[in-house]
C-alpha positions in Angstrom: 0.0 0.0 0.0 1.4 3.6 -1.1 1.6 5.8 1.8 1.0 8.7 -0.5 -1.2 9.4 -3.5 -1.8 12.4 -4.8 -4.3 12.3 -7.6 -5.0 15.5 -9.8 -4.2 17.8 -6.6 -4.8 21.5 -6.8 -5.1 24.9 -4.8 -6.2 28.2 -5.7 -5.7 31.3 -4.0 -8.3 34.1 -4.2 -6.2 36.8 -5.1 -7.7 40.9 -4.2 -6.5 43.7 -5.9 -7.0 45.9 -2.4 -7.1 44.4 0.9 -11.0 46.6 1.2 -12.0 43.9 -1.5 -12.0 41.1 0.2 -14.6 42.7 3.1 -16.0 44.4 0.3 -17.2 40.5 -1.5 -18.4 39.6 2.2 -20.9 42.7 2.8 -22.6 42.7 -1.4 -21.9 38.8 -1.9 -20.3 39.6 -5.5 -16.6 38.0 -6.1 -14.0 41.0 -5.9 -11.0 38.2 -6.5 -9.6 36.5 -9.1 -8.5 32.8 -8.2 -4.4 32.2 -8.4 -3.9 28.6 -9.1 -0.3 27.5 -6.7 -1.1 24.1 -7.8 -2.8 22.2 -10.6 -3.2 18.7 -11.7 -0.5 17.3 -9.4 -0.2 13.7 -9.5 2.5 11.4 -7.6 2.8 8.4 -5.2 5.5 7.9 -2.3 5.9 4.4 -1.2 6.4 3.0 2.2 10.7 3.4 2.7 11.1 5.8 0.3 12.6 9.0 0.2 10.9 11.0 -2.6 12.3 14.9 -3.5 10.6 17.7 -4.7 12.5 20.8 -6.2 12.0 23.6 -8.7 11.9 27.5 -8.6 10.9 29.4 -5.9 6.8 30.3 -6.5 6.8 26.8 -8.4 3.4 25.7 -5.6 6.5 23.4 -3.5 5.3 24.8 -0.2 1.2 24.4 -1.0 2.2 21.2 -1.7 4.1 20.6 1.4 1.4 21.8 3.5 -1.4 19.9 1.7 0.9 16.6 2.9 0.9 18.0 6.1 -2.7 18.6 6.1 -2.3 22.0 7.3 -4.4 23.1 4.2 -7.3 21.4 2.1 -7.1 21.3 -1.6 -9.1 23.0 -3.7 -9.5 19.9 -6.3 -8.7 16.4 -6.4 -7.6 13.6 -3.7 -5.0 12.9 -1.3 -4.9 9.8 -0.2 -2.5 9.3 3.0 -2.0 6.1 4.7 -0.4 7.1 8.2 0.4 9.3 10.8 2.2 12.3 9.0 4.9 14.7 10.7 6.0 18.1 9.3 8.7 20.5 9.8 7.7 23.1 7.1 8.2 27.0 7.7 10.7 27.9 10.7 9.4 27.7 13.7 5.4 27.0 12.9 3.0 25.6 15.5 5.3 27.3 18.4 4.3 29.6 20.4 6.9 32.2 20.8 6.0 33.4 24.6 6.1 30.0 25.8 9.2 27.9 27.1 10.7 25.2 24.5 10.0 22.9 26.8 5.9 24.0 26.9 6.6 24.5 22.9 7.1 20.3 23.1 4.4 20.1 25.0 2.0 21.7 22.8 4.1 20.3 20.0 3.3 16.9 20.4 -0.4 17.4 22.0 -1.0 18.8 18.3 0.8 15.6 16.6 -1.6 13.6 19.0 0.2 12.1 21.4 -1.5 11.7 25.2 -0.2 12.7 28.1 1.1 10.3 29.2 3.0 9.6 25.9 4.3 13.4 26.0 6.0 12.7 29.7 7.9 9.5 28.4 9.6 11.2 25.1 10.3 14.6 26.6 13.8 13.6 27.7 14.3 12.0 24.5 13.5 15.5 22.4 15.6 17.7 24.4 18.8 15.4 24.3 18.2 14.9 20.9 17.8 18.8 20.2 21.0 19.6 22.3 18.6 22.5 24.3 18.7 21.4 28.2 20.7 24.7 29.2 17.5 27.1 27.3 14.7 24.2 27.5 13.5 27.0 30.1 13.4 30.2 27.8 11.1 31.4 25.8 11.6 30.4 22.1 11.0 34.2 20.7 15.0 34.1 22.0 15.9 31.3 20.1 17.5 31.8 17.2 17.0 30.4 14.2 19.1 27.1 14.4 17.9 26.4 17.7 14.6 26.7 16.1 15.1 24.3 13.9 16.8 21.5 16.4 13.3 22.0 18.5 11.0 21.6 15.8 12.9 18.7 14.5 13.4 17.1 17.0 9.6 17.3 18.1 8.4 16.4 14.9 10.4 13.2 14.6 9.7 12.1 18.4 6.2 10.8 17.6 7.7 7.3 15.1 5.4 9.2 12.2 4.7 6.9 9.0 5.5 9.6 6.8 8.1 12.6 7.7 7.6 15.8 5.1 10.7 18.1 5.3 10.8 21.4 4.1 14.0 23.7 3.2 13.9 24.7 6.9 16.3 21.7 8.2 19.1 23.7 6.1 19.2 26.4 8.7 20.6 24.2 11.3 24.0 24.1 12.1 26.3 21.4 10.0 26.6 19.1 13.1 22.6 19.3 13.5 22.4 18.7 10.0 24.4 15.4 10.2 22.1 14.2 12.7 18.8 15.0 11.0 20.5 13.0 7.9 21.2 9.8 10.1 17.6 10.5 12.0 15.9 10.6 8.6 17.6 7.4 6.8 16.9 5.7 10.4 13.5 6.0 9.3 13.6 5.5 5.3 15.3 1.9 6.6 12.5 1.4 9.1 10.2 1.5 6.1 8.8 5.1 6.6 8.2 7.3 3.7 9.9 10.7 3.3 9.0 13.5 1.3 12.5 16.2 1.2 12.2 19.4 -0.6 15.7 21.3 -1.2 17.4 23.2 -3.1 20.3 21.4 -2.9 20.4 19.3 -5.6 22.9 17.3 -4.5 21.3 16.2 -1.7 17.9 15.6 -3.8 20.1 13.2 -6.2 22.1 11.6 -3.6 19.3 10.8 -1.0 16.1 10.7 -3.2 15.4 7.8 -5.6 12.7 9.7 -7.2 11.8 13.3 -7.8 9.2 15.5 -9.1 9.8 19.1 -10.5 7.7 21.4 -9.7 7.1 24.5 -12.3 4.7 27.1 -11.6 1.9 24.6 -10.1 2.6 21.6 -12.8 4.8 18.7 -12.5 7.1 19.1 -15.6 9.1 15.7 -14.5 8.8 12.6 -12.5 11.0 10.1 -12.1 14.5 9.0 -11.2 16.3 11.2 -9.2 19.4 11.7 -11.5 16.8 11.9 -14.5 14.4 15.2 -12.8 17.6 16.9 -11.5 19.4 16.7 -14.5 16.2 18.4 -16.6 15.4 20.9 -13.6 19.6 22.1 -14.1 19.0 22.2 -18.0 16.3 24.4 -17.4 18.2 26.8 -14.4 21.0 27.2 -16.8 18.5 28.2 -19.7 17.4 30.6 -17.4 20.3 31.9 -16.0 21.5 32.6 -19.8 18.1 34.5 -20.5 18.5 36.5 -17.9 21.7 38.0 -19.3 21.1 37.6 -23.1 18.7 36.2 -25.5 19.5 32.7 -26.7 21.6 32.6 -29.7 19.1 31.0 -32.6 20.6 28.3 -34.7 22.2 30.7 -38.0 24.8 30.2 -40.5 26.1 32.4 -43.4 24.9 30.2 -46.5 26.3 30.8 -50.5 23.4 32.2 -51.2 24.4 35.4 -48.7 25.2 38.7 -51.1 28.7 38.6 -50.3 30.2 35.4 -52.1 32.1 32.9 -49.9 35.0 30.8 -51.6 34.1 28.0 -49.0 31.1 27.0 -47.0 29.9 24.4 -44.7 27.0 22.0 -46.1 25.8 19.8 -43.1 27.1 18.9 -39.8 25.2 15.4 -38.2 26.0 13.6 -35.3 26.5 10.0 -35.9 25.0 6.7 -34.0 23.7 8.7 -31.7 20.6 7.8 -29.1 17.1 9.8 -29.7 15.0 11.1 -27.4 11.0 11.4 -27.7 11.2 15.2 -29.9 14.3 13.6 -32.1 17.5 15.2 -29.7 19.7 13.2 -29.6 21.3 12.1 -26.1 24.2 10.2 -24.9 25.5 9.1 -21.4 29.1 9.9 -20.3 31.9 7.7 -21.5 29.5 7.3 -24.7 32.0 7.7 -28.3 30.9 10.8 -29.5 31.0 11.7 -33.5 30.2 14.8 -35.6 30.7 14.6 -39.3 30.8 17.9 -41.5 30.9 18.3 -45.0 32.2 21.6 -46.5 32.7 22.9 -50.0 34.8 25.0 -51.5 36.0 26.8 -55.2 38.7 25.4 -56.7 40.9 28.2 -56.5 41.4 27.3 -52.9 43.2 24.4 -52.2 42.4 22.2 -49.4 44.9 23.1 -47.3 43.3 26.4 -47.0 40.3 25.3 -45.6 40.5 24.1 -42.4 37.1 23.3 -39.4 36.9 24.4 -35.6 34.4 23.3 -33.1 33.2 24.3 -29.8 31.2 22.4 -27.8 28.8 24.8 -25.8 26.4 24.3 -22.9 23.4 25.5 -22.7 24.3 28.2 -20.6 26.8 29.4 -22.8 29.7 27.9 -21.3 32.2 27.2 -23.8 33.6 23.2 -22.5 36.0 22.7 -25.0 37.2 23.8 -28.6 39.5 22.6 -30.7 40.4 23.0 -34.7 42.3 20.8 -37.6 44.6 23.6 -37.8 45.3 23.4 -34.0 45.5 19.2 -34.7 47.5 19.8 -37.6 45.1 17.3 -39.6 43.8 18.1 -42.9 40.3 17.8 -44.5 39.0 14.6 -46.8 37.7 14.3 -49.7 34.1 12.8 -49.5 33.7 11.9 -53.1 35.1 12.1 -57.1 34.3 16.0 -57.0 37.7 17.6 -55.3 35.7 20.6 -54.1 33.1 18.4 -51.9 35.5 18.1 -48.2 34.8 16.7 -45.2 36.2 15.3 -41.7 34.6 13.4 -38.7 35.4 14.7 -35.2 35.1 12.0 -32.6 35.9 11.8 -29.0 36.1 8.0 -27.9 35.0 8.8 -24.4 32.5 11.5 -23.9 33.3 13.5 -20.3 30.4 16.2 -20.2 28.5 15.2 -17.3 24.5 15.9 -17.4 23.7 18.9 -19.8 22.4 20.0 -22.5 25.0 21.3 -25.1 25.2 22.2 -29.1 28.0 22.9 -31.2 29.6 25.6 -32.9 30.9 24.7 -35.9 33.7 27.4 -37.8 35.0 27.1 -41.7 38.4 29.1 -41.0 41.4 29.3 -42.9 44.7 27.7 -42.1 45.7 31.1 -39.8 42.1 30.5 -37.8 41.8 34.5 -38.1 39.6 33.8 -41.4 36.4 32.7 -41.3 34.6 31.1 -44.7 31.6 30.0 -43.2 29.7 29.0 -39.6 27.2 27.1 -38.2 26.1 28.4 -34.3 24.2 26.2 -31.7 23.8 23.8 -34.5 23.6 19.4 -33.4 21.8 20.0 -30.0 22.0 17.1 -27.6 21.8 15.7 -24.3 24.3 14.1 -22.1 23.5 12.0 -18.7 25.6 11.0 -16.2 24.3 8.1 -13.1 26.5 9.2 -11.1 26.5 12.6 -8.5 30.0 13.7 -9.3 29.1 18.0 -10.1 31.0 20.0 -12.6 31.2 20.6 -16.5 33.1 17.1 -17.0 34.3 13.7 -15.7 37.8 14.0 -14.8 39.8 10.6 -14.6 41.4 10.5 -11.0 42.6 8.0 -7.9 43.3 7.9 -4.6 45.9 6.8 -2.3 47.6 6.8 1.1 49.3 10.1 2.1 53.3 9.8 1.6 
């Protein structure tokens, strides 16, 4: 039995234009809002000892989501089915009351999770060693600060043995040591069988502790899936971003012989060979893949072919350039590709692809033997896809050991 199903789950908002509207719609009964959707058609399942992630931009509907799991809101539409006592530590601090003592705040913490009396007495001990607060157990929280928040609420929150744990970005606030522990606390309970649902922006942590993921974007799941698989789509789409944000996306474009001003060489098709497709036709490899490009060029016979000579850069989708080369910097010169001396060509292969997960195109140059010429181009041409399984960060996989200090 799932311990979570979410089925078509949504949330509107009413949103007012002046805060007089809303009394305004409760004196004439006539709607002065317009309804802001934080969530729509969200569907997913969490199983019993998994540890399921959630990312995606700020405003994407994570924390409505969060709080429907925690029941601290209804949905507007659909169903949420939940199979066990759920436990919550969402925004900082929630559900304490900031006059009171932590050790009242675990009173009333647990009372609200719905433990007895009698249950409260035997786990107080156990919360307040766990949260490391015996020497300000006796203060009021409102002079806590926010780490010691966190270790309170934490520590309250997993006390109770809950069937399902929902964690928020809040846990992040702790100190590193307090963060160590939640870890271990949390994987206690994933190998117990309990299900955990952790949001983050820390990818890392998403890929490394989460078998699956959903992406959140503006109230939608745009993925679902593997881990590796949703992170890897949720960074092509930050990097996009991040590149919008500082200049518009650089269209596919090449200079063709048809341009007014006559080239004496130009390129005639760059293809990626043997390569994997995707659903849409992009192709996609995974690291360590051989990688080949072939591209065919012509030229007029009154250049010869050592004139003519091709670069290429491979770009992400970010614009970071991850690596260029040329023939002239190789010192290799074109081929012929068939009984016409004009038609040229080369393939450019790397036997062990070391991009790690991105999404990345090629710039492809028709330069002359002192690379300051250029005959010809092709820009953000061959678009693919690299994946990598593994959690290693970067632009590429770089070979490496390790070994005993000398």
């Amino acid at each position: 039995m799932s311990a979570l199903i979410a089925t078509d789950l949504a949330k509107a908002y009413r949103r007012y234009h002046k805060p007089i509207d809303s009394l305004k719609e409760m004196l004439f009964r006539r709607q002065y809002h317009e309804k802001f959707w934080a969530l729509n058609g969200v569907s997913f399942r969490c199983e019993p000892g998994e540890v399921l992630g959630v990312v995606g931009d700020n405003g994407a509907g994570k924390s409505s989501l969060l709080k429907l799991l925690a029941g601290t809101m209804q949905p507007t539409q659909g169903e949420l089915q939940i199979n066990g006592r759920v436990s919550a530590i969402l925004e900082l601090g929630s559900g304490f009351h900031p006059d009171f003592t932590g050790l009242e705040n675990i009173h009333l913490g647990c009372a609200m999770l719905g433990l007895s009396a009698e249950q409260i007495a035997e786990k107080v001990d156990e919360i307040i060693d766990f949260s490391e607060l015996a020497n300000f157990i006796d203060q009021p929280v409102k002079t806590y600060s926010s780490g010691m928040f966190v270790r309170l609420a934490f520590s309250v929150v997993t006390s109770v043995d809950p069937d399902i744990l929902v964690v928020d970005e809040a846990l992040s606030v702790g100190d590193q040591h307090f963060q160590k522990k939640s870890m271990d606390r949390m994987m206690a309970f994933k190998d117990q069988g309990k299900a955990l649902v952790f949001c983050s922006h820390s990818l890392y942590h998403v890929k490394e502790l989460c078998q699956r993921a959903i992406w959140l974007d503006k109230g939608v799941v745009r993925a679902q899936g593997d881990s590796g698989d949703v992170i890897d789509q949720y960074n092509d789409h930050v990097r996009m971003q991040n590149r919008m944000s500082v200049a518009k996306p650089v269209a596919t474009e090449r200079v063709t012989k048809d341009n007014k001003s006559p080239l004496t060489a130009y390129l005639t098709a760059a293809t990626l060979l043997d390569s994997l497709q995707e659903e849409g036709g992009i192709a996609y490899y995974h690291t360590g893949d051989s990688f080949q490009v072939q591209v065919l060029a012509q030229k007029q016979s009154s250049l010869t072919i050592e004139d003519i000579h091709i670069g290429i850069i491979i770009k992400r989708n970010d614009g970071v350039q991850c690596f260029g080369v040329s023939t002239v910097l190789d010192d290799v010169a074109l081929f012929m590709t068939g009984d016409d001396e004009n038609e040229l060509g080369v393939v450019y292969e790397i036997p062990e692809l070391s991009l790690l997960s991105g999404r990345y195109t090629l710039e492809i140059w028709l330069i002359d033997t002192t690379s300051a010429h250029v005959y010809d181009s092709m820009k953000s041409c061959c678009e693919f896809k690299v994946r990598h399984s593994g959690t290693e960060v970067g632009v590429s996989y770089i070979k490496h050991q390790w070994s005993a200090p000398v």
